[in-house]
VEXDREN-2710 file (C-alpha; in Angstrom, 1 decimal):
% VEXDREN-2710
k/r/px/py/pz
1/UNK/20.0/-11.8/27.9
2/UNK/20.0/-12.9/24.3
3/UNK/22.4/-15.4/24.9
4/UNK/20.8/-17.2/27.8
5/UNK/17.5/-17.5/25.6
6/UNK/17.1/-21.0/23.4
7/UNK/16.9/-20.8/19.7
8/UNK/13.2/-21.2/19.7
9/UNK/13.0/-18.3/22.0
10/UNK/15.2/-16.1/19.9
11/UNK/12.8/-16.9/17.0
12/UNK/9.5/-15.9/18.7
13/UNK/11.3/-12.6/20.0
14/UNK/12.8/-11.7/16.4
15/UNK/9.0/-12.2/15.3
16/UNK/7.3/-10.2/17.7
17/UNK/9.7/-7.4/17.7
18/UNK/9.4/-7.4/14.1
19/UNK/5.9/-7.1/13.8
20/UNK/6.0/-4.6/17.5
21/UNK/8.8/-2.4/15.1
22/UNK/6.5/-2.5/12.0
23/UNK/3.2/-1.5/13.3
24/UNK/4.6/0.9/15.7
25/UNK/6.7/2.6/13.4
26/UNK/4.1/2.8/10.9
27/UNK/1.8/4.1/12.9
28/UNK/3.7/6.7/15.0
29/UNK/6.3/7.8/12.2
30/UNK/4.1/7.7/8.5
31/UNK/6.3/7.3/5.9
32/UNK/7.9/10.1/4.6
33/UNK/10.0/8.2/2.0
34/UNK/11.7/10.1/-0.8
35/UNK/11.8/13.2/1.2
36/UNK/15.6/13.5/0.6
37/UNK/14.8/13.2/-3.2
38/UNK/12.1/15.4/-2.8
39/UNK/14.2/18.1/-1.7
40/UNK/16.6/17.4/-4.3
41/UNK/14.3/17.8/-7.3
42/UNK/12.5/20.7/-5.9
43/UNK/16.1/22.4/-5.4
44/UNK/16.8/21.2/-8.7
45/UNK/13.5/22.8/-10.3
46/UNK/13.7/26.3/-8.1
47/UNK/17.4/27.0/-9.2
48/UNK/16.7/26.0/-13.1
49/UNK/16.6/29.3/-15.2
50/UNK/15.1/29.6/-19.1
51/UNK/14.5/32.0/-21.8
52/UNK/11.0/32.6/-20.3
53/UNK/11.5/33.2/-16.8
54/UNK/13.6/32.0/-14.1
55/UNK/10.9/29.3/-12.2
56/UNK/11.7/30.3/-8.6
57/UNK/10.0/34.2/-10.0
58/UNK/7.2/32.0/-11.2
59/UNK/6.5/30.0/-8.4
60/UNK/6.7/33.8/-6.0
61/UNK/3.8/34.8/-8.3
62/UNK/1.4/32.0/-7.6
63/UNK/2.6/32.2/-4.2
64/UNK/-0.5/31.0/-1.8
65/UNK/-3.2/29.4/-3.3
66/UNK/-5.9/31.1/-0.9
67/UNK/-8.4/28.8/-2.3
68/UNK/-10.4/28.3/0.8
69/UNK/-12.9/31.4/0.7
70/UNK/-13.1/31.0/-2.8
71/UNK/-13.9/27.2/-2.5
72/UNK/-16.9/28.4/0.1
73/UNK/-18.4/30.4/-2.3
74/UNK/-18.1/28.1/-5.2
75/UNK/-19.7/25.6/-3.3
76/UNK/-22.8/27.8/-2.5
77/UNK/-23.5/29.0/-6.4
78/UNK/-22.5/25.8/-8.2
79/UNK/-24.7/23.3/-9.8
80/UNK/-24.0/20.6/-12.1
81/UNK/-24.6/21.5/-15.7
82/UNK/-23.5/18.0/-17.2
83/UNK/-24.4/14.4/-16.1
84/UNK/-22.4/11.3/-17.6
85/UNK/-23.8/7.8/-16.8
86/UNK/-21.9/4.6/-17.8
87/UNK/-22.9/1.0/-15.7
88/UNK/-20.3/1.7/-13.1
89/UNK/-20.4/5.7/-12.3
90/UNK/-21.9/8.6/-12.7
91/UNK/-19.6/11.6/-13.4
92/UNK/-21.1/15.2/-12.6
93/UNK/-19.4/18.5/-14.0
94/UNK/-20.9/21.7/-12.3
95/UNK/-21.3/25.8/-13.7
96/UNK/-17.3/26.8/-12.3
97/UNK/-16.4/23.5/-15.3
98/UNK/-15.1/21.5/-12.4
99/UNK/-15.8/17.6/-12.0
100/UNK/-18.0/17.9/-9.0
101/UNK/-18.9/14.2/-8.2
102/UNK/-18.2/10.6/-9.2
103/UNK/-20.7/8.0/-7.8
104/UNK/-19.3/4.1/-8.2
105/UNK/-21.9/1.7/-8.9
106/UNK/-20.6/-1.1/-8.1
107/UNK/-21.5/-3.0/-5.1
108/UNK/-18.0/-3.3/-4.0
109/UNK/-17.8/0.0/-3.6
110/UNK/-20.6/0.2/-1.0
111/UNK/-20.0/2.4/2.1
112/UNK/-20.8/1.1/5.8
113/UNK/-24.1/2.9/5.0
114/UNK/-24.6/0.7/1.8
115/UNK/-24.6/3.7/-0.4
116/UNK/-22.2/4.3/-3.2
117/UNK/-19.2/5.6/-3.2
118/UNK/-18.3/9.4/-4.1
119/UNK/-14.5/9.7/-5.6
120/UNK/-14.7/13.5/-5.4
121/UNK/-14.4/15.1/-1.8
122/UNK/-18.0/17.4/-1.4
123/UNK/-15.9/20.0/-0.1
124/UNK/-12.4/21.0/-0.8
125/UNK/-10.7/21.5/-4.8
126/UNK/-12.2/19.6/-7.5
127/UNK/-10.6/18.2/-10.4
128/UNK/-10.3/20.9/-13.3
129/UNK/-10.9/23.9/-11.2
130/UNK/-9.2/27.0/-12.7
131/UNK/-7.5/30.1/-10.4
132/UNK/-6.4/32.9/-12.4
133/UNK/-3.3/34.6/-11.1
134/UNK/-4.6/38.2/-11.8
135/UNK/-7.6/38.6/-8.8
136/UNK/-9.8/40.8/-11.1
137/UNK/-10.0/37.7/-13.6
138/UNK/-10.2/35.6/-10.7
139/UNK/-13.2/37.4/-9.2
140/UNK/-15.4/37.1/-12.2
141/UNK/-13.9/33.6/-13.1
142/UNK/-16.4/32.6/-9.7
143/UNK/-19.2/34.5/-10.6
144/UNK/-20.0/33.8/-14.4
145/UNK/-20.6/29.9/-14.9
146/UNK/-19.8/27.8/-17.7
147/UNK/-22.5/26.3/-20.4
148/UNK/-22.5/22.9/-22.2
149/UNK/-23.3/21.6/-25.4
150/UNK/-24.9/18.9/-23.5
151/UNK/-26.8/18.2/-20.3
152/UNK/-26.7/14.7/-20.1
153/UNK/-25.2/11.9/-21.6
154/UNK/-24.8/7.8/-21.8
155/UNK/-21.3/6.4/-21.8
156/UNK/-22.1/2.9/-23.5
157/UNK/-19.2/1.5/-26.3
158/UNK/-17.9/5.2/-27.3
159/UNK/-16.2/7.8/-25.9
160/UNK/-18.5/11.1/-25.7
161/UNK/-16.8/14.5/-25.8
162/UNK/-18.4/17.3/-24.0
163/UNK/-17.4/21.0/-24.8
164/UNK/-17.6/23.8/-21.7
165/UNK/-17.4/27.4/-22.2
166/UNK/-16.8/30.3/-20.0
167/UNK/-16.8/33.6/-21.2
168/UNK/-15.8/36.3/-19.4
169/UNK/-15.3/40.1/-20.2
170/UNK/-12.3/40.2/-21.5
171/UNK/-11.3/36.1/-21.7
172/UNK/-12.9/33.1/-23.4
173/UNK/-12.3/29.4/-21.4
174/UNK/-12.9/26.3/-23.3
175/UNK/-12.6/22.7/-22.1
176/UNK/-12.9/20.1/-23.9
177/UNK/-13.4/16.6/-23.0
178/UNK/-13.5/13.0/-24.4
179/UNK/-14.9/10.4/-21.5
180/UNK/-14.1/7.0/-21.6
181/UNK/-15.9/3.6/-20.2
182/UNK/-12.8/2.9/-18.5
183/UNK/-12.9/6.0/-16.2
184/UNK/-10.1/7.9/-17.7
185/UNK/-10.1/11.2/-19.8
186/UNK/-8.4/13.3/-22.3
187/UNK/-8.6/17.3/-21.5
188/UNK/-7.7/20.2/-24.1
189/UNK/-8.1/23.4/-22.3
190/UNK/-7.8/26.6/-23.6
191/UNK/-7.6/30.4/-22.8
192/UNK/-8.3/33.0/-25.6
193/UNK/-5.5/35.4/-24.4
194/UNK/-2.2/34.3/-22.9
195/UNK/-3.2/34.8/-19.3
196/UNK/-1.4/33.1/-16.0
197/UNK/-3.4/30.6/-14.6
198/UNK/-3.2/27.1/-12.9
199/UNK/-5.4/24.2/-12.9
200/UNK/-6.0/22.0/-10.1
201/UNK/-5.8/18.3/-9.4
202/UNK/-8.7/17.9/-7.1
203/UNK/-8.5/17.2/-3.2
204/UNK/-7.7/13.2/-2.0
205/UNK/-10.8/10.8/-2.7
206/UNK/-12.1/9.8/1.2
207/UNK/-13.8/6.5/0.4
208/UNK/-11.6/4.8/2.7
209/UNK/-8.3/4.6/4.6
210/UNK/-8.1/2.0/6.9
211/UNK/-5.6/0.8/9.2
212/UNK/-2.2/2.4/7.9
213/UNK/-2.8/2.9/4.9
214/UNK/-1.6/6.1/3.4
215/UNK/-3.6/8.8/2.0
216/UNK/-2.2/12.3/0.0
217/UNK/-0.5/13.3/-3.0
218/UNK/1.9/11.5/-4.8
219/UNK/3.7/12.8/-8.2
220/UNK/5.7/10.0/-10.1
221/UNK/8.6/11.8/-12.1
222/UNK/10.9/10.8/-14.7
223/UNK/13.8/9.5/-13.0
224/UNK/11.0/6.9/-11.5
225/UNK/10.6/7.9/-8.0
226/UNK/7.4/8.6/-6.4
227/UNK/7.5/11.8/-4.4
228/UNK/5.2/11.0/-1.5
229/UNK/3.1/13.8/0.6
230/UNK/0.7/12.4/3.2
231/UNK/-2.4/14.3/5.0
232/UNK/-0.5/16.0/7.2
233/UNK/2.8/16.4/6.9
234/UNK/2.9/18.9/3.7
235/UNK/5.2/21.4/4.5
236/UNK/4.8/24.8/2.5
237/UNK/5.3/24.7/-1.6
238/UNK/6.8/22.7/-3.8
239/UNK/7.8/22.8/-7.2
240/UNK/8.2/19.4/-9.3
241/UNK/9.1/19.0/-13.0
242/UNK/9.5/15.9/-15.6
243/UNK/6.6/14.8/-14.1
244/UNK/4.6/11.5/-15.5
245/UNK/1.7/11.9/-12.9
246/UNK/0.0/13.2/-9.9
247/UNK/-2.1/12.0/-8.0
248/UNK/-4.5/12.7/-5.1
249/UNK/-5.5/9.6/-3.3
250/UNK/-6.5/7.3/-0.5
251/UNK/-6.4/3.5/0.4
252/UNK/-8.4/2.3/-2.9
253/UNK/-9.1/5.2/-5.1
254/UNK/-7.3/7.9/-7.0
255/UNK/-7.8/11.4/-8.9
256/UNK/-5.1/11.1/-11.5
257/UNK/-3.4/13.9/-14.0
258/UNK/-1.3/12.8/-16.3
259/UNK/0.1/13.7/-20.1
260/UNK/2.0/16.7/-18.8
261/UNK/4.9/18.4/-20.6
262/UNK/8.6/17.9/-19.6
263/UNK/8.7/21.6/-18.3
264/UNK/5.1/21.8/-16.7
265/UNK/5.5/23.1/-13.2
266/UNK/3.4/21.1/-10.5
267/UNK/3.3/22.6/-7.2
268/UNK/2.4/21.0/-4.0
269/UNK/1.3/23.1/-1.3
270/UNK/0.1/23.0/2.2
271/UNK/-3.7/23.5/2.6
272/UNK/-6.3/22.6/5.5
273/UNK/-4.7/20.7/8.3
274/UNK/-1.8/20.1/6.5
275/UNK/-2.9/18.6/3.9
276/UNK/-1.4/18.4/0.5
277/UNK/-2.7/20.6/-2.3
278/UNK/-1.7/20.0/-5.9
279/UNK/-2.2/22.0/-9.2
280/UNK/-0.3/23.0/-12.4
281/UNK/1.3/26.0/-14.1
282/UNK/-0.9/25.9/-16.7
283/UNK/-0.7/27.2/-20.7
284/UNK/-2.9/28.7/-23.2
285/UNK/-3.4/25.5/-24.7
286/UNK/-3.4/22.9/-22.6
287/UNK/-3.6/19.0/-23.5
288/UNK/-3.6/16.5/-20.4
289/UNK/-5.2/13.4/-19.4
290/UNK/-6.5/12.4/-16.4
291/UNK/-8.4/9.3/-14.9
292/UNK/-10.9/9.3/-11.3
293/UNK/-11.5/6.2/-10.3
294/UNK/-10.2/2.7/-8.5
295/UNK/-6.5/1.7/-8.5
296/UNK/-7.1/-1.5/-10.1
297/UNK/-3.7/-2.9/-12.0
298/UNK/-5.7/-4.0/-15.1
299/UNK/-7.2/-0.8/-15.8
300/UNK/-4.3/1.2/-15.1
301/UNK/-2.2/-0.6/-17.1
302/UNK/-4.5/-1.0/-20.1
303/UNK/-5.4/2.8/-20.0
304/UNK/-1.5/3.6/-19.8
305/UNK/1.6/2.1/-18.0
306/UNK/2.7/4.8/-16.3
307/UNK/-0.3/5.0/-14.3
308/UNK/0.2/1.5/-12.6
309/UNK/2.8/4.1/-10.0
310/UNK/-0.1/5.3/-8.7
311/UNK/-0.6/2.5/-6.4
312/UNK/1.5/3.1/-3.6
313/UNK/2.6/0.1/-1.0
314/UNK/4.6/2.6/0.9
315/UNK/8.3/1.2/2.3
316/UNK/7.7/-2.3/1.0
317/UNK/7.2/-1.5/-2.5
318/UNK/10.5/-2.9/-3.8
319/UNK/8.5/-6.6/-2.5
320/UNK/5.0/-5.8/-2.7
321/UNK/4.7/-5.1/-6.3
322/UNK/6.2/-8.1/-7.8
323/UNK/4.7/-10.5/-5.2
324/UNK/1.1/-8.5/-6.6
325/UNK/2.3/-9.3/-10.1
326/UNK/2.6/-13.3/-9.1
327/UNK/-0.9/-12.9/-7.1
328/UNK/-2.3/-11.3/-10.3
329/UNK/-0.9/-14.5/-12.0
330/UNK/-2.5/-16.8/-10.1
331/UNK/-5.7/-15.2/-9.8
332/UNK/-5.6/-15.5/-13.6
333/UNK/-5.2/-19.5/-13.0
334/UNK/-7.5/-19.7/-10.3
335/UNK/-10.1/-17.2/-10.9
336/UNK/-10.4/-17.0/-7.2
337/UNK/-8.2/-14.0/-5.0
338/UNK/-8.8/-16.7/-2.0
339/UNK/-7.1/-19.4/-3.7
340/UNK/-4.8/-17.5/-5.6
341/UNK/-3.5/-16.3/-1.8
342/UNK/-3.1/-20.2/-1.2
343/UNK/-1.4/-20.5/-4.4
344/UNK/1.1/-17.9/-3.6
345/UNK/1.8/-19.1/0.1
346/UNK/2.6/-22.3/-1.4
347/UNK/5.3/-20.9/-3.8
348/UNK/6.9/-18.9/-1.2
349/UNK/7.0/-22.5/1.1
350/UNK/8.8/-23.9/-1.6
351/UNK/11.1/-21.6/-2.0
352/UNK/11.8/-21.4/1.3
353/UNK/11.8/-25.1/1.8
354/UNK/15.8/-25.7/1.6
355/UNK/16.7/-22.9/4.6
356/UNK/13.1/-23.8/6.6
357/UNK/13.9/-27.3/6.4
358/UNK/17.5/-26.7/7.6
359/UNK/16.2/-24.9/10.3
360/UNK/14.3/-27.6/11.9
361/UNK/16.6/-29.9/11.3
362/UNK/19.1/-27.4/13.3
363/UNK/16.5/-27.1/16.2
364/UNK/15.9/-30.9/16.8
365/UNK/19.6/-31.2/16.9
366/UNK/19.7/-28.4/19.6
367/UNK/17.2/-30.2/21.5
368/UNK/19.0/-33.4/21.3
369/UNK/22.0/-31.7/22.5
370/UNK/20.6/-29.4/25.6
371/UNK/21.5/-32.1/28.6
372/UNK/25.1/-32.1/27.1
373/UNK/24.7/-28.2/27.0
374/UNK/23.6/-28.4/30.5
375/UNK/26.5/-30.4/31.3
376/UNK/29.1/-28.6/30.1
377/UNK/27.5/-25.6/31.9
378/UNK/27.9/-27.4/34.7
379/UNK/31.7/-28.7/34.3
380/UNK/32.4/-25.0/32.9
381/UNK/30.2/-22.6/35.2
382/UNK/33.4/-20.7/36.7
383/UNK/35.3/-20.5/33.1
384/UNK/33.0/-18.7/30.4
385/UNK/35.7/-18.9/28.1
386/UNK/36.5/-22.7/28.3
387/UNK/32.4/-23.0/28.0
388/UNK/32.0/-21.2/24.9
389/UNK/34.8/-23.0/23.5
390/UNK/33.6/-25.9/24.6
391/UNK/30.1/-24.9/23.4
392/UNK/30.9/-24.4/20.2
393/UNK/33.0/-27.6/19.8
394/UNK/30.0/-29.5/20.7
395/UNK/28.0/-27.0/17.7
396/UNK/30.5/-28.0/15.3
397/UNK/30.6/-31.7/16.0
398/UNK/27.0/-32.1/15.6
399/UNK/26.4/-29.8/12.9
400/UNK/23.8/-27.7/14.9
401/UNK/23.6/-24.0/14.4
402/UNK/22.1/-22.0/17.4
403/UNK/20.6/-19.4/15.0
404/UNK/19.4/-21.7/12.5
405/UNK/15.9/-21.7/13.7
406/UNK/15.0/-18.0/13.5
407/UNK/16.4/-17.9/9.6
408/UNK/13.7/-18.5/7.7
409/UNK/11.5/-16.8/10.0
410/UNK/13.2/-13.8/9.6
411/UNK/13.0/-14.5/5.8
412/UNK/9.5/-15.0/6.2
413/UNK/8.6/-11.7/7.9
414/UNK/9.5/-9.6/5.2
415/UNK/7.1/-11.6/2.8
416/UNK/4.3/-11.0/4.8
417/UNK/4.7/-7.1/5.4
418/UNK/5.4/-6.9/1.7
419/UNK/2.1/-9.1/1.4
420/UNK/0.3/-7.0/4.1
421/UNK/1.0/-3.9/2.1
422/UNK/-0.1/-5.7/-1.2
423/UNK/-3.1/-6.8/0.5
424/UNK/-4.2/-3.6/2.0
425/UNK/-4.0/-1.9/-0.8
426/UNK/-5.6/-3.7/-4.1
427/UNK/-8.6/-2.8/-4.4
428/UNK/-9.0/-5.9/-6.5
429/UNK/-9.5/-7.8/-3.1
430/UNK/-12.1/-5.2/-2.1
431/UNK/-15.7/-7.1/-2.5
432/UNK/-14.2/-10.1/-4.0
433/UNK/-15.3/-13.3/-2.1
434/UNK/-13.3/-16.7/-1.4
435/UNK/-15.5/-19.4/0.5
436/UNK/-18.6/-19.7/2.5
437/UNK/-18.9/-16.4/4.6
438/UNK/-15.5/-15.0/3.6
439/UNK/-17.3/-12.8/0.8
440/UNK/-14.3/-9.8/1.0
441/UNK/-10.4/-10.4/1.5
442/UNK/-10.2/-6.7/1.7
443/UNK/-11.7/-6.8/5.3
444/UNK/-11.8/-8.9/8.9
445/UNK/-13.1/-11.9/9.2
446/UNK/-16.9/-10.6/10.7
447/UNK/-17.3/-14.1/12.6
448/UNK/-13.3/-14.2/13.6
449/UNK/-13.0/-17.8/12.5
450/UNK/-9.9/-17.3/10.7
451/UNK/-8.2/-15.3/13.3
452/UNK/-9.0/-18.4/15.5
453/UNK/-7.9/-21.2/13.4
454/UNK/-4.9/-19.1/12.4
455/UNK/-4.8/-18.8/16.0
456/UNK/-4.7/-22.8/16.5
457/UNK/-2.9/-23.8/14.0
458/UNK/0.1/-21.4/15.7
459/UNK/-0.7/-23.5/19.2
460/UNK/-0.5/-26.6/17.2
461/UNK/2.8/-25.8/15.2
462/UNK/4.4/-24.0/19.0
463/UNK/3.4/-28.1/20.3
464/UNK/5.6/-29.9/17.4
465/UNK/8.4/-27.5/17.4
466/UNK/11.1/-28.3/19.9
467/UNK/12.3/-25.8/22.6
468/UNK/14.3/-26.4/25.3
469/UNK/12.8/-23.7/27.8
470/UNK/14.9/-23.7/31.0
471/UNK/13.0/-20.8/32.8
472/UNK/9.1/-22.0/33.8
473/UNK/7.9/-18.3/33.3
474/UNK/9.3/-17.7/30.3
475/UNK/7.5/-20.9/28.6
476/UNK/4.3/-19.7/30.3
477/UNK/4.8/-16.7/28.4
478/UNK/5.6/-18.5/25.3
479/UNK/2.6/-20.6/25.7
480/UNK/0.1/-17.4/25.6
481/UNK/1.5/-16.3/21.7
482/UNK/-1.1/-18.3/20.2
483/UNK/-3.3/-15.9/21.8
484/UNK/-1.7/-13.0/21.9
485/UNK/-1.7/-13.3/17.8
486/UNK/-5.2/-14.3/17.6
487/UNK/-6.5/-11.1/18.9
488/UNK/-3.7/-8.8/16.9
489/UNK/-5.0/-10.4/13.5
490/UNK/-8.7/-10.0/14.1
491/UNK/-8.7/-6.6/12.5
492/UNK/-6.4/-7.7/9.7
493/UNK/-7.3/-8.0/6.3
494/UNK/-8.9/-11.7/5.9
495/UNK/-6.4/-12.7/3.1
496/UNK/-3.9/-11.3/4.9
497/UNK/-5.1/-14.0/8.0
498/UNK/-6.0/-16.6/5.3
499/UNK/-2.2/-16.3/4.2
500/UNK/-0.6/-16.8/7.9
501/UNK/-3.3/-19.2/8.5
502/UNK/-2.0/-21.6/5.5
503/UNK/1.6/-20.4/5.7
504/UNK/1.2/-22.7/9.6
505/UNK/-0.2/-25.5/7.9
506/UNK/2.5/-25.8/5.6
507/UNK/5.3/-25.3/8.8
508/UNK/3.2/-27.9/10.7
509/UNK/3.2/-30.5/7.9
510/UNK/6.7/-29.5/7.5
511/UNK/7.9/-29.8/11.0
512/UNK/5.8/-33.5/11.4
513/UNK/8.0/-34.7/8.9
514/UNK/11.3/-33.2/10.0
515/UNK/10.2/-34.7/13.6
516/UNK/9.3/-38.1/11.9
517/UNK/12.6/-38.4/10.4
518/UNK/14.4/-38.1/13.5
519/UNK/12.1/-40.4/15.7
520/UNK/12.6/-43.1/12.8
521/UNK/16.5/-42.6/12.9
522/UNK/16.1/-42.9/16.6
523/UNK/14.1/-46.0/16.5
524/UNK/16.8/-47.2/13.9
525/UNK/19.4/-46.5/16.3
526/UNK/18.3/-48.2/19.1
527/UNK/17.1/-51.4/16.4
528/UNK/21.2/-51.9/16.0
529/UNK/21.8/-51.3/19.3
530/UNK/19.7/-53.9/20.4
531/UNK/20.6/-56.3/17.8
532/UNK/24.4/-55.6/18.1
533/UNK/23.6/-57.2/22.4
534/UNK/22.4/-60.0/20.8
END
């Protein structure tokens, strides 16, 4: 059927298949990537012997975390025996030493109810929380609370350290911990006997996780891959080592550990509903850092590199984070994430311009050539071989290429799911504002104006570009895409519309140039003919 269908067909197909594959995938199969090297470095870890003890006896011993009764009863004796307040949160630490809530106070950070976000689930582990392997410890570790050497502090210019202490019958717990205005921490917990016992990372922020974006655990290890376990699909325990974070996240926040020792076991296991579960072999002394907050780049980065792999774009990573790292570029230019969008389409045009321009060029000239195409099929109907050959003579001696039209929009369409997954998930778009009523490139359009002119501009660019439909059906079909997309980017991220949207313009200046340049060499054409009757 492929072959019976025009160029300009071909093209529209390869598009909507594309984006059919994409969302359908996504949405029906999550990723699961790195699974393979997941298994590999937890096989690796499990099978890895020492002078202390073989890990796979370790990891038996913590075996089920059984954290849910215990969480239920911490939840109904805890209160919060330290407040910290800086301009954009409020951090909360309750009587079992665990952060209990993080309020963000910026607007941006508004829920659909207009109140502030919380970072840190109500329910479920919190950040900090220590489970002592030995049940009689364990008991009285949820029973005796902790005290502070302060109740409430300001976070202004300095960091503030704040000292907990639990003391039990027979065991002493100290944290210690230096807050900083940037939402990170450093954390120095110790244990006055040498007593097994873990520390957790804290259960997935849920201040929002929309569309497809992903939402889970994700631990970054030393051979740079980032070991991916969505809500969902964690599958029993494992054990990860070399590892330069973990993390517990959703669409735009994260609860981040970090700081750990080459040797540090971090186990993954399934909790509620699948869902991961991640916390630490701890020691005696224990020095770690940990941040609970926004994935913003800037932050990240400036608190430590490493921490920037805690934004996940999920399969299109390899794209997404160096076409973020030109964005973040031109947003630096333009002071403006609206125009900085604009900025980048028009770089990725140019780029492009050499094969999209070729393209055009190839589908006028297929166009131009269909009644001889006709013809031939005509003269050749009862010989396909002497028509293909034919066919392709005819190709060669015009210097048209049947495929030349869906090139660059197959080039094209993995810029913009690399550009959706950028878009969907930096936060830096959340709240920020471009012109008039588009006051957040994070979300839809709430008047659907630029689903409609994106919408327009696709009826407007499907006018100029030549087709040589031979079926009346099919270009009835054809003639509905306009609308078709319209109502599929509605939901979209505004930038992400904004981007298609000005990606058209550029095609339709394109295209009236490319369809100017061939009307004037027709017109020149039929000048000398003319003149050569005279």
């Amino acid at each position: 059927m492929l072959d019976k269908m025009s160029p300009n067909q071909r093209l529209i197909v390869a598009v909507l298949l594309s984006i059919i594959f994409f969302v359908g995938y996504t949405a029906i199969f999550p990723s699961k990537e790195q699974k393979v090297a997941d298994n590999a470095k937890t096989d690796k870890v499990t099978s890895k012997t020492d002078t202390k003890k073989d890990v796979t006896t370790r990891v038996e011993e913590a075996s089920g975390h059984a954290i849910s009764q215990q969480e239920k009863i911490a939840q109904s004796i805890s209160n919060n025996i330290v407040t910290i307040k800086n301009k954009n949160f409020i951090l909360k630490i309750d009587t079992l030493g665990r952060m209990s809530s993080k309020e963000l106070l910026e607007d941006k950070f508004r829920n659909t109810d207009n109140l502030h976000a919380q970072v840190i689930p109500s329910t479920g582990t919190k950040p900090l929380y220590i489970r002592f392997a030995e049940d009689a410890i364990n008991d009285e570790a949820t029973k005796v609370p902790y005290t502070a050497n302060v109740s409430e502090v300001s976070l202004k210019d300095k960091p503030v350290t704040v000292t907990l202490t639990q003391k039990l019958s027979a065991l002493t717990v100290t944290k210690v911990l230096t807050f900083y205005t940037d939402g990170h921490y450093d954390a120095k917990i110790s244990t006055s006997k040498d007593v097994r016992h873990y520390i957790y990372l804290g259960d997935r922020p849920k201040v929002s996780k929309k569309l497809m974006a992903v939402a889970g655990a994700l631990i970054y290890t030393d051979d740079d891959v980032a070991h991916i376990i969505e809500d969902g699909d964690a599958e029993g325990r494992q054990v990860f080592q070399g590892v330069k974070l973990a993390s517990s996240f959703d669409q735009y926040t994260a609860i981040i550990l970090y700081g750990f020792t080459k040797d540090t076991n971090i186990i993954v296991e399934r909790g509620k509903d699948d869902n991961p579960v991640v916390y630490f072999d701890a020691r005696k002394d224990e020095n770690i850092h940990g941040y609970i907050g926004p994935k913003e780049h800037k932050i990240l980065k400036a608190i430590d590199p490493v921490l920037t792999n805690a934004i996940e774009y999920g399969w299109f990573t390899f794209a997404a984070k160096p076409l973020f790292a030109v964005l973040s570029w031109l947003h630096g230019i333009f002071g403006n994430w609206g125009w900085a969008i604009i900025a980048l389409t028009a770089l990725i045009r140019a780029v492009l311009y050499p094969l999209t321009y070729k393209g055009m060029v190839s589908m006028q000239k297929m166009k131009e050539l269909a009644p001889k195409l006709k013809e031939l099929k005509e003269k050749y109907k009862k010989d396909p071989q002497r028509l293909n050959a034919a066919t392709m003579e005819m190709y060669k001696k015009h210097g048209a290429n049947p495929l030349g039209g869906c090139l660059p929009m197959i080039l094209q369409i993995p810029v913009f799911f690399a550009l959706y997954r950028t878009l969907l998930n930096a936060v830096e778009l959340q709240g920020a504002d471009w012109i008039l009523w588009i006051n957040d490139l994070s979300r839809m359009d709430p008047y659907y104006v630029l689903p409609i002119l994106m919408g327009a501009s696709m009826f407007i660019q499907q006018r100029m570009t030549p087709n040589n439909f031979t079926d009346p059906m099919q270009e009835k079909v054809f003639k509905y895409l306009p609308v078709i997309f319209t109502f599929f980017f509605v939901t979209f991220p505004s930038g992400l519309v904004l981007y298609w949207f000005t990606n058209n313009l550029f095609s339709i200046a394109q295209q009236f140039m490319v369809n100017q340049q061939f009307k004037n060499a027709k017109d020149a054409k039929v000048a000398i003919e003319k003149n050569s009757e005279k």
